[in-house]
N, C-alpha and C positions, 0 to 999 in steps of 0.2 A: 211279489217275486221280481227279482232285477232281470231283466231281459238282456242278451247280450247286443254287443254292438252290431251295424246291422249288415257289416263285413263280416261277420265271423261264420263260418258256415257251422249250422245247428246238423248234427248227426240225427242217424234215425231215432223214430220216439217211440220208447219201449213199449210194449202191450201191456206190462204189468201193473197193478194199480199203486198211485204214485200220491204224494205231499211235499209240501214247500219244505226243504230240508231246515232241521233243528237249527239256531241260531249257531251254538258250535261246531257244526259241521259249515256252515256257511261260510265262518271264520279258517275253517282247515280247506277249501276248497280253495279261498281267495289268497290263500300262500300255496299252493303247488308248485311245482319248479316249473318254470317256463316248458322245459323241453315235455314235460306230460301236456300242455297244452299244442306243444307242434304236434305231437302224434295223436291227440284229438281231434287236429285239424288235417292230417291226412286223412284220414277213415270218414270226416264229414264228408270233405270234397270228392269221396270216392262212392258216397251216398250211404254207406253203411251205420250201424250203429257201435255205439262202445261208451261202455259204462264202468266204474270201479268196482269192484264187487269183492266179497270174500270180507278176509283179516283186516284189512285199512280200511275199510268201512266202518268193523266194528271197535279195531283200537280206537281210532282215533273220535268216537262217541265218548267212549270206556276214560281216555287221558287227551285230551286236546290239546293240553298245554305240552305233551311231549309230542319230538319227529316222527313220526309215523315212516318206516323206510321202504319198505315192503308195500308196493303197487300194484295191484295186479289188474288186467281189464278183462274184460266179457265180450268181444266183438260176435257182428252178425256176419263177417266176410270170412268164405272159406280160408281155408289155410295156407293155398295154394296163391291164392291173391292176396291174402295178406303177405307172402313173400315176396310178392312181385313188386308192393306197396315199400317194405322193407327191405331191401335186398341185402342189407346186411346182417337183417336179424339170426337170430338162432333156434334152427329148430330141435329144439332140444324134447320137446314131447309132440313131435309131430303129428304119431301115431291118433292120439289123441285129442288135437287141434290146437298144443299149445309148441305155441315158440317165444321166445326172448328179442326185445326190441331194444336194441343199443340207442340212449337219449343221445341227443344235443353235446350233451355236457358231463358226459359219463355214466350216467346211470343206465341199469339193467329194469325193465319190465315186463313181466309174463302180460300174455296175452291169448286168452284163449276163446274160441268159435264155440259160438252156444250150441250146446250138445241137448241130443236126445239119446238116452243109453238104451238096447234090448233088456232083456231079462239080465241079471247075474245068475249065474250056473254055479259057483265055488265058493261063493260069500268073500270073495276077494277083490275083483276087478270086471269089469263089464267085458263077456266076451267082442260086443260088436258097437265102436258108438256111432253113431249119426249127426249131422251137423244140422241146425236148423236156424232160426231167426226168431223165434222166439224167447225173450226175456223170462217170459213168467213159465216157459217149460226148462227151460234153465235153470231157473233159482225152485223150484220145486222138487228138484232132482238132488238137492243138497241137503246136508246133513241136519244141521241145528237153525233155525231162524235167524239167530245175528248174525249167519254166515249166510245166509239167505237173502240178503240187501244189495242193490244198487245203487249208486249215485251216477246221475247226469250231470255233469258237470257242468257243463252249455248252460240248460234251464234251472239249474239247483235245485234238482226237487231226488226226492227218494222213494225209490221203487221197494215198498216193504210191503209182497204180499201177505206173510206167514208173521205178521207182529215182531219180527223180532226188534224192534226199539222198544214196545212194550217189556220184552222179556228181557232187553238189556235193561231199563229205568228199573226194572222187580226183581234184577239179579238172579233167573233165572235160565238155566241152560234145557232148554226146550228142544225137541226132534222135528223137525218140519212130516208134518202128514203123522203116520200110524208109527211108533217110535220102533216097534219090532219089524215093520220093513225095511226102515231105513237100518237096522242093526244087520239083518241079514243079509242086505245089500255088500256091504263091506266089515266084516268082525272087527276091522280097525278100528271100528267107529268106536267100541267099547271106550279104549282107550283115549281115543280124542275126544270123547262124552268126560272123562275124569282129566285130561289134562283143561279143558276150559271151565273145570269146576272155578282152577287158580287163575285169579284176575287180576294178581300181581297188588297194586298199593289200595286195589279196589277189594280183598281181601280175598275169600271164599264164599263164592255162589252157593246154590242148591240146585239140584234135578228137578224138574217138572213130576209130579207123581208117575206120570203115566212111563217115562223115562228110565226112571229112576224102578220102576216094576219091570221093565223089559231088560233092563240090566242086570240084575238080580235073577230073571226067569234063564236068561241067554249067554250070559257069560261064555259058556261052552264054544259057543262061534270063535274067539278067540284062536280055537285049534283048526281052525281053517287059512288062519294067516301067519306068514314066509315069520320069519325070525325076524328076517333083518327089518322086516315093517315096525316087526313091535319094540327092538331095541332101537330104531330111531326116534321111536313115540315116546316109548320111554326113557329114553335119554330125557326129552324136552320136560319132562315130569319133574325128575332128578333137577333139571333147573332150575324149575319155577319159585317165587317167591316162598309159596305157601305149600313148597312141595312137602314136609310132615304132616302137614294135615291132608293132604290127596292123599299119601301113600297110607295113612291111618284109615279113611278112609277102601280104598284097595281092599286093605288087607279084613276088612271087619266084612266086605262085599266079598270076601273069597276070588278078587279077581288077582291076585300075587300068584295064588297057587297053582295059574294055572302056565306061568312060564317063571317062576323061582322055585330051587326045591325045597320041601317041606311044606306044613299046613301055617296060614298067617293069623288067622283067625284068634287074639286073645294073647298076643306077643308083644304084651306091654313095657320089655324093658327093651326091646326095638325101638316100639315106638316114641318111650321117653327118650333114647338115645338121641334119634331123627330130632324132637323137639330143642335138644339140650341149647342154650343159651349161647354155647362156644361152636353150635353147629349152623351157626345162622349164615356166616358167611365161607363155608365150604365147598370146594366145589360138585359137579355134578357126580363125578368118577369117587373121589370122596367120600360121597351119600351114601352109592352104592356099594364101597366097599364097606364101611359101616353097618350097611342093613345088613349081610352078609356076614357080621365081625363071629357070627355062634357057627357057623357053616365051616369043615375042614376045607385044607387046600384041594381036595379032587373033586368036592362039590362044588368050589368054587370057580375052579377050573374048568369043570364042567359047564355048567351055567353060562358062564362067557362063552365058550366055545359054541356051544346052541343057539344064543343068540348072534352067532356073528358079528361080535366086535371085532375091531380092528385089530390088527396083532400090538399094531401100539398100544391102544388101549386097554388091550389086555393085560399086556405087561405092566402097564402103570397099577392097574386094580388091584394083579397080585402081587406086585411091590408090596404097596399098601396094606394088604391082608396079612402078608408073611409077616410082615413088621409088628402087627399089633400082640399089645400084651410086652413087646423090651422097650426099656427105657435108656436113658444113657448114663455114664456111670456120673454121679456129683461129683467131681472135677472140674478144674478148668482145661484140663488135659482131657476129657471126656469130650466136654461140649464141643471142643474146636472138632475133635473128630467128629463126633454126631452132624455137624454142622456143617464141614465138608461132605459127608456123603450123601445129607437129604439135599443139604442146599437150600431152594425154598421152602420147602417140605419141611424143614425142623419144626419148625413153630407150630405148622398144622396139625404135625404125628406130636408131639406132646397136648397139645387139645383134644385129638381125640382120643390118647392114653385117659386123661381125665375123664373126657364124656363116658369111654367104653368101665372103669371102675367106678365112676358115680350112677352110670344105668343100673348098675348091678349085673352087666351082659360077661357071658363066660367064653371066654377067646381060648383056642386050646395052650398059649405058653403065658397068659397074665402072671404078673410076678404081684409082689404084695405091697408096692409101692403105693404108699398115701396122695389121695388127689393133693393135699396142701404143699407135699415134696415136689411134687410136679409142677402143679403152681409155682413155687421158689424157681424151681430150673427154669423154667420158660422166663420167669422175668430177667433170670442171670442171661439163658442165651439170646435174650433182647435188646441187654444190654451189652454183651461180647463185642469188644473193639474188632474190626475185620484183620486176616493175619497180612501179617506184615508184606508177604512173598505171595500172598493169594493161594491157592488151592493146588495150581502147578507142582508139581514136583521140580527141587532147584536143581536137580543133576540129572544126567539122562545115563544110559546102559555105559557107553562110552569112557566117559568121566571114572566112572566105577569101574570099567578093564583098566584101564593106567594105572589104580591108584592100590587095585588090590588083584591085579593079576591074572584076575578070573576071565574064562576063556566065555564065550557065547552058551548059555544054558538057562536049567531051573534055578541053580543059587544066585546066578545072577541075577534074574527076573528077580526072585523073593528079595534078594538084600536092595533093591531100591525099593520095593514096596517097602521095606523094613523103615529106610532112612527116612522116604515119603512121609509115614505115619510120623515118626519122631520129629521133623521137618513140623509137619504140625501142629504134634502136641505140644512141642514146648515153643511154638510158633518164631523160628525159625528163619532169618531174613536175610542171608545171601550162602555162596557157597563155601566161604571159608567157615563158616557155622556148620553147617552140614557135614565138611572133612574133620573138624573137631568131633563132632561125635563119632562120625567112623571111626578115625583113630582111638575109641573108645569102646568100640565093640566088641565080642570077643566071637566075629562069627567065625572063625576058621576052624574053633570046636566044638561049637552047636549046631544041633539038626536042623535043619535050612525052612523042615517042613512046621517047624514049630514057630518059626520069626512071625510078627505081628504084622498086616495086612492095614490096610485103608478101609476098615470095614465096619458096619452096622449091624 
């Protein structure tokens, strides 16, 4: 083991039992950013200890060769002095002992005071925690074993009471201690047990038996925890690499059922859809609406709303849902509309046209559109030259009172929607183009409420 220089001040040394860190962690320690070693070196010189712990311990095992961005430390020094230590930090989980330490050089790092927690009362969050200095009551008090590590940075050795480098080298996701106390502790953990199944280029893990029984037995805990815990959780799911096989997974474990409506258990053209070929690079909101494509609109509406999404995101999901099952019309006057109104979205909502009739999944307005027809469109709106005028509409309300008389109203509103649309079907590139078709219209004797829209 390389001993540090003999200026450097060594931080406290943890009580937990400790080895000469792996060669690749050796390598990830000797690239840090500078500024994580100034704040190693304040907490030395103030006698305390601090160590890495959690997620960048265990990514950076997991992929060396990538940036590990996400820092987090485990200090012995209350919170109170560690503010004093930082005076610009942020306490952002105060309550709790963690705050945010603004680097050298830009960077953000959590940093939290080893905790001892009372009992849990709700299966949600520790009514009372306690601050202590012990390491190894610290890392005992965590979830799974790989999240259960420290590294000392100073001595380069690693504090892995609970194996979990064993259970990272055998790819398995283990429960530190009895696996149904740690479940009842926090019901979140259900889900954070099934998002670390997905280890990204490292593929999909397996549960530890005993784990993987306590999951199966407890599920139920789940209904002890806020919405908004589990729709942040599983949003991350929805991300993940290998998220068809977690949610296939879920959904065979009966744990979908217990915040999506209906039973999952045996929803094989779901699942094939999640797998499809053309879903690999979709995004997370995407997924969800897809798994959801057999669900009407008030159940999906629903669902969202209970989970507490964001109003944005909401709205984007039920974009997306409404949409499935139309297609756009095969024209070239078609696609340019289609394509101004998803925008980036064209190309994704014809892939999952395709995905949702090759699952064999039943959306309530699917039409009878052949995947190969859809295949052709996609390759034509790939190849669509962009319009000449862009997406803009070339005239504004104003233009249209001069030119046709009409006072401030609905036909006016409708007849620039009208030009708008025609502007870019037949893609349409200044305004003496645009007055040519007006003077071509015949709306002074059609119903305003019939004129055609910018719509999808």
């Amino acid at each position: 083991m390389t001993s540090p220089p003999a200026s450097t001040p060594l931080p406290l040394l943890g009580d937990a039992p400790s080895l000469p860190l792996p060669p690749s962690l050796v390598s990830w320690v000797e690239q840090l950013p500078s500024e994580i070693q100034s704040i190693i070196d304040v907490v030395a010189e103030d006698g305390g200890g601090i160590w890495i712990v959690g997620g960048a311990v265990r990514d950076a095992f997991i992929s060396p060769e990538l940036e590990v961005k996400d820092v987090d430390f485990a200090v012995s020094i209350p919170p109170e002095r560690m503010l004093h230590l930082f005076p610009d930090a942020i306490p952002t989980g105060i309550d709790y002992g963690t705050l945010t330490i603004r680097g050298e050089q830009g960077g953000f790092y959590e940093a939290t005071t080893l905790r001892t927690e009372a009992e849990y009362t709700d299966g949600r969050r520790p009514e009372v925690v306690h601050f202590g200095t012990s390491l190894l009551g610290d890392l005992e008090r965590r979830d799974f074993t790989f999240n259960a590590m420290a590294v000392d940075v100073r001595r380069k050795i690693l504090h892995d009471p609970f194996n979990g480098l064993r259970d990272l080298e055998q790819e398995v996701v283990k429960a530190v201690g009895q696996a149904y106390q740690r479940l009842s502790e926090d019901g979140l953990r259900i889900l954070r047990a099934y998002r670390f199944l997905d280890r990204g280029s490292a593929g999909v893990w397996r549960f530890d038996p005993e784990l993987a029984d306590a999951l199966n037995q407890h599920r139920s805990m789940l209904e002890g925890v806020t919405n908004e815990r589990i729709w942040m959780e599983w949003k991350k799911i929805l991300a993940g690499s290998n998220a068809p096989q977690v949610i296939e997974r879920m959904a065979r474990d009966e744990v979908l059922d217990r915040f999506l409506p209906g039973q999952w258990r045996g929803q094989n053209h779901r699942m094939f859809a999640q797998r499809h070929g053309l879903c690999q690079d979709i995004t997370p909101l995407e997924r969800f609406a897809l798994l959801l494509a057999e669900n009407d609109s008030i159940e999906v509406a629903n669902t969202l709303k209970q989970l507490k999404l964001s109003n944005k995101e909401r709205v984007h999901i039920q974009q997306i849902h409404s949409r499935f099952g139309s297609v756009p019309d095969n024209t070239l006057a078609g696609l340019r509309v289609f394509r101004s109104v998803l925008q980036e979205r064209a190309a994704s909502h014809l892939r999952l046209e395709i995905v949702l009739r090759e699952s064999g999944l039943n959306t309530p307005r699917l039409d009878q559109s052949d995947p190969t027809q859809l295949a052709d469109l996609l390759q034509q709106l790939e190849g669509l030259p962009p319009l000449t005028a862009g997406d803009t509409s070339l005239v504004d309300g104003h233009w249209i009172m001069q030119r046709t008389g009409l006072g401030k109203g609905i036909v006016l509103g409708r007849l620039k929607l009208w030009l708008h649309r025609l502007q870019i079907e037949r893609n349409l590139g200044n305004v003496e183009a645009v007055e040519s078709v007006l003077c071509s219209l015949n709306w002074q004797h059609e119903n305003h409420e019939g004129w055609p829209k910018v719509e999808f």
